[in-house]
C-alpha positions in Angstrom: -10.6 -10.5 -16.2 -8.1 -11.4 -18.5 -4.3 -10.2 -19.0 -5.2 -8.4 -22.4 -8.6 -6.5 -20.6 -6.7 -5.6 -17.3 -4.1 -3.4 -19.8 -7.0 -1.9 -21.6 -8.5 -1.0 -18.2 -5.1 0.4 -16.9 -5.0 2.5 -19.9 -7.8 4.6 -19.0 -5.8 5.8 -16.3 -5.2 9.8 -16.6 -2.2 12.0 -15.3 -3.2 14.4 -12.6 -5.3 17.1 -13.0 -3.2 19.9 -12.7 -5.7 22.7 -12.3 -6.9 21.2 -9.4 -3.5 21.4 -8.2 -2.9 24.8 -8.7 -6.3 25.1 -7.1 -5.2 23.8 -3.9 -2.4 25.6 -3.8 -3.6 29.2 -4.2 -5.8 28.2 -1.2 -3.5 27.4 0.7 -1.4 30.8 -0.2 -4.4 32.3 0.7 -4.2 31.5 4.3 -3.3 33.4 7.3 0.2 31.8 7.4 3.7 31.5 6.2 3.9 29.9 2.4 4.2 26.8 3.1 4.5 26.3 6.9 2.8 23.1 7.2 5.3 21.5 4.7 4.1 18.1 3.5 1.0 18.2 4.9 0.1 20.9 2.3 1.2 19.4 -1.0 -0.2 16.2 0.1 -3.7 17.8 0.0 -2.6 19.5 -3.4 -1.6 16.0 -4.8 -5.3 14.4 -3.3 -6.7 17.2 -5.2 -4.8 16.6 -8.7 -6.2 13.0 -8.0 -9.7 13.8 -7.4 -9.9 16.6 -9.8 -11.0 18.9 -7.6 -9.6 21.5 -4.4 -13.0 21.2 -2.4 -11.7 18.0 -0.7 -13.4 15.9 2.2 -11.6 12.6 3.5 -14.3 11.9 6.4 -14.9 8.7 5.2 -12.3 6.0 5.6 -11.8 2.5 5.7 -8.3 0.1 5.4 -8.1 -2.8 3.5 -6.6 -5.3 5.3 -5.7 -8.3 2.7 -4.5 -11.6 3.9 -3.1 -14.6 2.3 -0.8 -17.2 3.3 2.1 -18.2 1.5 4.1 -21.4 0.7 7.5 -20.1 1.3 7.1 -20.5 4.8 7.9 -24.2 4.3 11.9 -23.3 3.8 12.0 -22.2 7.4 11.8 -18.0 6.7 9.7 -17.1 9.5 9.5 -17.9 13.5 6.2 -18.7 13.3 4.1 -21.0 11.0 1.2 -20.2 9.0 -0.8 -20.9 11.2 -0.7 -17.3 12.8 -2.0 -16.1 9.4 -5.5 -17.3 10.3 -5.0 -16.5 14.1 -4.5 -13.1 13.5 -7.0 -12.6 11.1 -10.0 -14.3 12.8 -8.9 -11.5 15.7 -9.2 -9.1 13.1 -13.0 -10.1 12.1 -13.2 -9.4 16.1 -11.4 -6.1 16.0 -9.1 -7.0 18.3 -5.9 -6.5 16.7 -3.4 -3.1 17.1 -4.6 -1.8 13.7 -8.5 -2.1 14.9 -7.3 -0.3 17.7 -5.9 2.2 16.3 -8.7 2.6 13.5 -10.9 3.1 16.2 -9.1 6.7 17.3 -9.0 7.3 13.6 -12.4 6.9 12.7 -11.7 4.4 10.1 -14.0 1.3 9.7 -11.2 -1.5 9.3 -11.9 -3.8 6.7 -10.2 -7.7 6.1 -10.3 -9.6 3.0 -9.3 -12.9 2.6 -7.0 -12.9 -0.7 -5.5 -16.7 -0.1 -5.6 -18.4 3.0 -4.9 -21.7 3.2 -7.7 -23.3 5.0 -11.7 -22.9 5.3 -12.3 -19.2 4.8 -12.6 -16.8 8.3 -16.6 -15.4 9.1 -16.3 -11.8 8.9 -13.8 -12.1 6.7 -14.4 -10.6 2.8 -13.9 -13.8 0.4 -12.0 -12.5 -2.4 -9.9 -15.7 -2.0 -7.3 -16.2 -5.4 -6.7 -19.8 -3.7 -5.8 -21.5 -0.8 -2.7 -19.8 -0.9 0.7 -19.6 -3.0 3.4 -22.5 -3.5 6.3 -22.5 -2.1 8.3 -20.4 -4.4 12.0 -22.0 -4.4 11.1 -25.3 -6.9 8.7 -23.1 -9.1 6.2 -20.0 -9.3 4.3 -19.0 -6.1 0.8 -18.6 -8.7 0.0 -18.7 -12.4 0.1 -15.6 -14.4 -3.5 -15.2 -14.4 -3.8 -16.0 -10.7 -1.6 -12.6 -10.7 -4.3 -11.2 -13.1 -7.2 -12.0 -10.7 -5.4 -11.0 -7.5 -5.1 -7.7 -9.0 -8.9 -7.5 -10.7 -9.8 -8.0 -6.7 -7.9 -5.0 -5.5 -9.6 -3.1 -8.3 -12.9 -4.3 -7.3 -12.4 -4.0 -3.7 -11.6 -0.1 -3.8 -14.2 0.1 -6.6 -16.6 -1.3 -3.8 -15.6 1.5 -0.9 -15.4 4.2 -3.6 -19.6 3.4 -4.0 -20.0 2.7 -0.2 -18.9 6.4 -0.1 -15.8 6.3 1.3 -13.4 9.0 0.4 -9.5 7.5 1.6 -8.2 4.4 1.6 -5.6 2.9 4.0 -3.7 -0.4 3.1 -2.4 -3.1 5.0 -2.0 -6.9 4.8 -1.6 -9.9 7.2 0.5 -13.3 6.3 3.0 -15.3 7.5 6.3 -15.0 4.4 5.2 -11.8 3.0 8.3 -9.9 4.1 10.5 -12.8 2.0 7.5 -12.9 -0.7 8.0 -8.9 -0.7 11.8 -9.2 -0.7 11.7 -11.7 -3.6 9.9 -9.0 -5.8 11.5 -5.8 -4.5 15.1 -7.7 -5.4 14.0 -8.1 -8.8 12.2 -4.8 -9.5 15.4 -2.8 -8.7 17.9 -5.1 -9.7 19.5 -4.8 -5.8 21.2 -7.8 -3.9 19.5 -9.8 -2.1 21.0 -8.9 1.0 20.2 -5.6 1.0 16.8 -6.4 0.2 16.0 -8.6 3.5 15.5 -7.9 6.5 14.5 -10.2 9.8 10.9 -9.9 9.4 9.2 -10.4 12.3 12.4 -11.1 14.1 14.1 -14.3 12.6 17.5 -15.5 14.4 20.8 -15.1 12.5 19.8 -18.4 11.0 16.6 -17.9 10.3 17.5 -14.8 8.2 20.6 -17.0 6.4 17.5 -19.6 5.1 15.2 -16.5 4.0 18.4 -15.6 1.7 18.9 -18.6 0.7 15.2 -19.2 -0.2 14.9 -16.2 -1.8 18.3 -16.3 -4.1 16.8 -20.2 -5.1 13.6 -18.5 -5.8 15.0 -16.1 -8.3 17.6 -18.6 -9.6 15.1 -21.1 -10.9 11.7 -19.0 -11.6 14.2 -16.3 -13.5 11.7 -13.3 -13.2 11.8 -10.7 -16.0 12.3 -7.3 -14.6 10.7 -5.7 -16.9 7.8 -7.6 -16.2 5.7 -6.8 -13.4 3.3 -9.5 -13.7 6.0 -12.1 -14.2 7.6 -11.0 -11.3 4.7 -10.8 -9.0 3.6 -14.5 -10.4 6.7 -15.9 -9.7 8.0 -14.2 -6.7 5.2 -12.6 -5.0 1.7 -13.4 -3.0 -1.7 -13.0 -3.4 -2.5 -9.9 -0.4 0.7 -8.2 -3.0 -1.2 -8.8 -6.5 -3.9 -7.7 -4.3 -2.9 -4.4 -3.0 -0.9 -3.6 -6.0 -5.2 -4.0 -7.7 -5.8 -1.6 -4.8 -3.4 1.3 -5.7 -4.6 0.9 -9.4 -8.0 1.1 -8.3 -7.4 4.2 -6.1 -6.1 5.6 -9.6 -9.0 4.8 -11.6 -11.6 6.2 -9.1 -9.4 8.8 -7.9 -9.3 7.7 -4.4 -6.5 8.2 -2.6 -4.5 5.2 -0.8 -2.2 5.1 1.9 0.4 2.8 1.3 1.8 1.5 5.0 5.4 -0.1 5.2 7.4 -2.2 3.2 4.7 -5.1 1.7 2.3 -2.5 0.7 5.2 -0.4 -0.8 6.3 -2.9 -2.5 2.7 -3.5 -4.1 2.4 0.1 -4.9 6.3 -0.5 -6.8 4.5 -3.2 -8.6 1.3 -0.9 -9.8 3.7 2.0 -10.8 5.4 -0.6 -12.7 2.7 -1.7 -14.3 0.9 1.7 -14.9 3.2 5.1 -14.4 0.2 7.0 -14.1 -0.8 5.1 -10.9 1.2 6.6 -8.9 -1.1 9.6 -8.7 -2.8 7.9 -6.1 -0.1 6.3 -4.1 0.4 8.6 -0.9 3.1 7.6 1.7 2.4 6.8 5.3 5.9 6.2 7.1 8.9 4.3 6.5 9.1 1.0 8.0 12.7 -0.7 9.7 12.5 -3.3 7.1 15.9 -2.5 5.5 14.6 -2.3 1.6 11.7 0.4 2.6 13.4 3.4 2.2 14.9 2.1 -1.5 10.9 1.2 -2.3 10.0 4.7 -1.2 13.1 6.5 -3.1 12.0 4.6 -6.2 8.6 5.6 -5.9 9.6 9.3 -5.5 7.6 9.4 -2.2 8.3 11.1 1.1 7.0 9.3 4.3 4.8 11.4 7.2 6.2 9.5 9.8 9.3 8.3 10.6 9.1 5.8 13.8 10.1 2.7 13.5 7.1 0.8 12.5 7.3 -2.6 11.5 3.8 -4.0 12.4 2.1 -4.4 9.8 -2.0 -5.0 9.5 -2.1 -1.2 8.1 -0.9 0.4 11.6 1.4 3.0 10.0 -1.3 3.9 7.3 -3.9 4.1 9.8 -1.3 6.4 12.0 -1.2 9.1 9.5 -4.7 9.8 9.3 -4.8 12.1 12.3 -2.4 14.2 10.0 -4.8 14.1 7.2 -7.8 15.5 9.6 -5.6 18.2 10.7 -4.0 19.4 7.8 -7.8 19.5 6.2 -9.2 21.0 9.0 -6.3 24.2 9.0 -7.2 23.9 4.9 -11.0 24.5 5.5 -11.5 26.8 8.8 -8.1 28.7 9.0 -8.7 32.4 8.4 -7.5 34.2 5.5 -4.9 37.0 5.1 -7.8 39.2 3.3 -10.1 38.0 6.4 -7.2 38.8 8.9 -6.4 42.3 7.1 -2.8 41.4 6.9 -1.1 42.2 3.7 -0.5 39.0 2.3 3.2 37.2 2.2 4.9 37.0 -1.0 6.6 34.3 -2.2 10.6 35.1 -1.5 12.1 32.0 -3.6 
């Protein structure tokens, strides 16, 4: 796909459907209940039903995306471990042995790793949408080409286009690689024109020191690639890594086939920035899971105008906080479905006070 046919596919994407909103939310006033009692739950269906077009809404089909890629920044020292643990980690996942396969499994959510950029031979049982073997090192020049930044998104697109025909009806997001917290940093920095500082956080738990070379990489990284803010693909090229260009494919994709994504913590919120950025319309589909420790969440999530589920200190990564808020999804549908009605209670129905 090239730069000039991703726009032209992007532009296809609609605003939501607002009679399906309204929909959704005369069935919920409809309910045995007080107007609005089960707060966010309830306008996060009445969003998933502006994206899908419709208020007859069934999530029982679920997978996460789980997109890996390793990334060259991790040669200036930014993270405990090496990238090695990238393929580690995600040859357990092809096992389903890590926390988010866990945690899928009380979900009911088939759990689903892609291999965006590893460096190395690729990982059996692991989907090959590889971009490369993953990124440069950032800090002497761009992590990817532009067009590498192209085809990491095309994947995502493809990827959710894929589940959407496989029948699935919600989409969780996660990621695994060693320097995406300082890859996400990099990008997030630039997006919303904060410091640095404020931007970074220790990762997977870096030592004092380790957090002062993450800075320091990071401020190089912007000093000599100078990233145009007003350019999401230029940022992402420069700054960011392949499982980002990725998952910022798979929130655009969830827009396009109206399939809504659960964005995790901070990487995949910072992906989700990107899409936005790239496509306002996007963020139709974006849906919050929690709010991760990582210091620059909550700014990602303020910026995207989106209010978390959870709030309890996740940092894990893999999709875990996405997959957590699932549960909430099943219960809010199944009061949205099976609750009785005021009409079906004979109780004179409330009216609204404000």
């Amino acid at each position: 796909m090239t730069e000039l046919e991703l726009k032209q596919l992007l532009s296809k994407i609609t605003r939501p459907d607002e009679t399906a909103r309204t929909a959704a939310h005369a069935h919920w006033a409809s309910l045995a209940k007080p107007l609005g009692g089960l707060g966010r739950l309830e306008t996060m269906l009445e969003d998933a039903a502006a994206l899908t077009g419709t208020a007859e809404l069934a999530f029982s089909r679920r997978a996460v995306l789980v997109l890996c890629a390793d990334n060259g920044v991790v040669a200036q020292g930014v993270s405990q471990t090496d990238q090695s643990v990238t393929r580690a980690v995600v040859e357990n996942l092809a096992a389903r042995r890590t926390s988010v396969c866990q945690m899928a499994k009380t979900a009911r959510c088939e759990v689903v790793p892609v291999d965006l950029g590893m460096a190395g031979e690729p990982v059996p049982g692991v989907q090959n949408c590889r971009i490369a073997a993953g990124t440069a090192d950032f800090t002497p020049g761009p992590a990817m080409t532009r067009q590498q930044a192209v085809d990491a998104i095309a994947a995502g697109i493809g990827l959710v286009r894929a589940q959407k025909a496989a029948g699935v009806q919600l989409l969780a997001t996660g990621e695994m690689g060693i320097g995406n917290t300082t890859t996400s940093s990099a990008v997030a920095a630039v997006l919303l024109g904060q410091p640095v500082e404020r931007m970074t956080g220790r990762g997977a738990g870096l030592s004092d020191a380790g957090l002062a070379r993450k800075l320091d990489a990071i401020r190089r990284g912007i000093a000599r690639n100078r990233p145009d803010a007003a350019d999401p693909l230029d940022v992402l090229s420069k700054l960011g890594g392949f499982d980002i260009a990725g998952l910022c494919g798979v929130f655009l994709g969830g827009a396009l086939e109206g399939l809504p994504v659960l964005m995790d913590g901070f990487i995949s919120g910072v992906a989700a920035l990107c899409a936005v950025r790239l496509c306002p319309a996007a963020e139709k589909a974006v849906f919050a899971s929690h709010c991760s420790t990582e210091p620059a969440a909550r700014l990602v999530l303020e910026a995207l105008g989106k209010v978390p589920l959870l709030t309890a200190g996740l940092h894990l990564g893999e999709g875990t906080g996405a997959v957590a808020s699932i549960p909430l999804w099943d219960m809010a549908l199944a009061v949205y479905r099976d609750c009785y009605s005021f009409t079906e209670g004979g109780i004179t129905p409330y009216p609204p006070q404000c």
